[in-house]
N, C-alpha and C positions, 0 to 999 in steps of 0.2 A: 858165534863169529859175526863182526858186522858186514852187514852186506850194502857195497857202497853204489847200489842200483835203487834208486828211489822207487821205482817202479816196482820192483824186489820187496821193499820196505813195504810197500802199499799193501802189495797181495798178502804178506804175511801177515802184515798187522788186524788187515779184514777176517783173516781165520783164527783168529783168537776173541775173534769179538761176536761170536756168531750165538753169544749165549744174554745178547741184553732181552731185553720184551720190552714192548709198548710202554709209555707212559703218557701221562698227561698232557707234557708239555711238545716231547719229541714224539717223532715214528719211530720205530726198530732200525730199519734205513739211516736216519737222521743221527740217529745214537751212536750207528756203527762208523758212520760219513766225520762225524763229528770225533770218536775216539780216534780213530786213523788221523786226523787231521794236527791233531795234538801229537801222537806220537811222531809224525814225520818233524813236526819243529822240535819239536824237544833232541830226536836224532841231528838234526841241522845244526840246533844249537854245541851239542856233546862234539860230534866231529867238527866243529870249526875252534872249538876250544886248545890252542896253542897246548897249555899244558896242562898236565895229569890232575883228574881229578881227583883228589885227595879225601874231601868232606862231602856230603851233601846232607842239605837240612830241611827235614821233613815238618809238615803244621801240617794235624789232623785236628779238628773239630768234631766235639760231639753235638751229634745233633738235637738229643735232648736237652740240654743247658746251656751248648751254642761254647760250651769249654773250648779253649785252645791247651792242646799238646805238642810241644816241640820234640822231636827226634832227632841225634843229629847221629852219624852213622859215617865212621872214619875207616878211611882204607883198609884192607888187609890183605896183604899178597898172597897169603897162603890160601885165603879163604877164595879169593880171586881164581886163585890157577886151579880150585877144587873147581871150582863151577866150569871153566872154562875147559877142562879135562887137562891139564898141563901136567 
Protein backbone atom coordinates (compact mmCIF):
# COMPACT_ATOMS: atom_id res chain seq x y z
CA UNK A 1 0.00 0.00 0.00
CA UNK A 2 1.35 3.40 -0.52
CA UNK A 3 1.88 5.46 2.17
CA UNK A 4 1.18 9.04 1.42
CA UNK A 5 3.33 10.30 4.68
CA UNK A 6 6.68 11.31 3.22
CA UNK A 7 8.06 10.83 6.46
CA UNK A 8 6.53 7.32 6.46
CA UNK A 9 8.31 6.74 3.02
CA UNK A 10 11.61 7.83 4.61
CA UNK A 11 11.64 5.55 7.48
CA UNK A 12 10.66 2.61 5.46
CA UNK A 13 12.87 3.10 2.69
CA UNK A 14 16.04 3.47 5.47
CA UNK A 15 15.14 -0.15 6.52
CA UNK A 16 15.42 -1.79 3.44
CA UNK A 17 18.79 -0.31 2.79
CA UNK A 18 20.37 -1.29 5.95
CA UNK A 19 22.45 -4.07 3.98
CA UNK A 20 24.92 -1.59 1.54
CA UNK A 21 28.84 -1.56 3.12
CA UNK A 22 31.35 0.89 2.40
CA UNK A 23 32.75 1.77 -0.72
CA UNK A 24 35.24 3.83 -2.14
CA UNK A 25 33.45 6.46 -3.20
CA UNK A 26 30.51 6.79 -0.50
CA UNK A 27 30.11 6.03 3.41
CA UNK A 28 27.49 3.19 4.25
CA UNK A 29 25.39 6.54 5.56
CA UNK A 30 25.89 8.29 2.29
CA UNK A 31 24.62 5.09 0.19
CA UNK A 32 21.68 4.70 2.37
CA UNK A 33 21.14 8.92 2.50
CA UNK A 34 21.47 8.75 -1.21
CA UNK A 35 19.17 5.40 -2.02
CA UNK A 36 16.13 6.96 0.29
CA UNK A 37 16.69 10.09 -1.55
CA UNK A 38 15.99 8.52 -5.11
CA UNK A 39 13.29 6.52 -3.89
CA UNK A 40 11.20 9.53 -2.31
CA UNK A 41 11.33 11.39 -6.09
CA UNK A 42 10.69 8.41 -7.96
CA UNK A 43 7.48 8.03 -5.35
CA UNK A 44 6.74 11.97 -5.96
CA UNK A 45 7.14 11.46 -9.53
CA UNK A 46 4.60 7.99 -9.63
CA UNK A 47 1.96 9.78 -7.29
CA UNK A 48 1.76 13.01 -9.07
CA UNK A 49 1.39 10.92 -12.41
CA UNK A 50 -2.35 11.80 -13.55
CA UNK A 51 -2.85 8.53 -15.10
CA UNK A 52 -2.21 4.83 -14.77
CA UNK A 53 0.92 3.59 -15.38
CA UNK A 54 0.78 1.18 -18.09
CA UNK A 55 4.56 0.41 -19.31
CA UNK A 56 7.73 1.13 -17.62
CA UNK A 57 11.18 0.74 -19.41
CA UNK A 58 13.99 -0.59 -17.71
CA UNK A 59 18.11 -0.10 -19.30
CA UNK A 60 20.47 -2.26 -17.37
CA UNK A 61 24.08 -2.16 -18.49
CA UNK A 62 26.55 -4.63 -18.09
CA UNK A 63 29.36 -3.72 -16.45
CA UNK A 64 31.70 -5.71 -18.21
CA UNK A 65 31.16 -4.68 -21.95
CA UNK A 66 29.31 -1.41 -20.78
CA UNK A 67 26.12 -3.63 -23.04
CA UNK A 68 22.93 -1.80 -22.90
CA UNK A 69 19.61 -4.12 -22.20
CA UNK A 70 16.37 -2.66 -22.62
CA UNK A 71 13.37 -4.32 -20.61
CA UNK A 72 10.18 -3.12 -21.10
CA UNK A 73 7.46 -4.66 -18.73
CA UNK A 74 3.59 -4.01 -19.44
CA UNK A 75 0.80 -3.86 -17.10
CA UNK A 76 -0.92 -6.77 -15.76
CA UNK A 77 -3.94 -6.53 -13.45
CA UNK A 78 -3.89 -9.92 -12.49
CA UNK A 79 -0.39 -10.15 -11.65
CA UNK A 80 -1.06 -6.63 -9.87
CA UNK A 81 -3.85 -7.62 -7.52
CA UNK A 82 -1.54 -10.95 -6.71
CA UNK A 83 1.11 -8.68 -5.20
CA UNK A 84 -1.19 -6.32 -3.84
CA UNK A 85 -3.19 -9.22 -1.90
CA UNK A 86 -6.54 -8.39 -3.82
Amino acid sequence: MFVLSETARRKYSASKYQHFVSGHKFTRKEKILIAREVGIQVDKLLYANPSPITKVLSLYENKNNQDLMEYIVKRDDEILNYVLGK
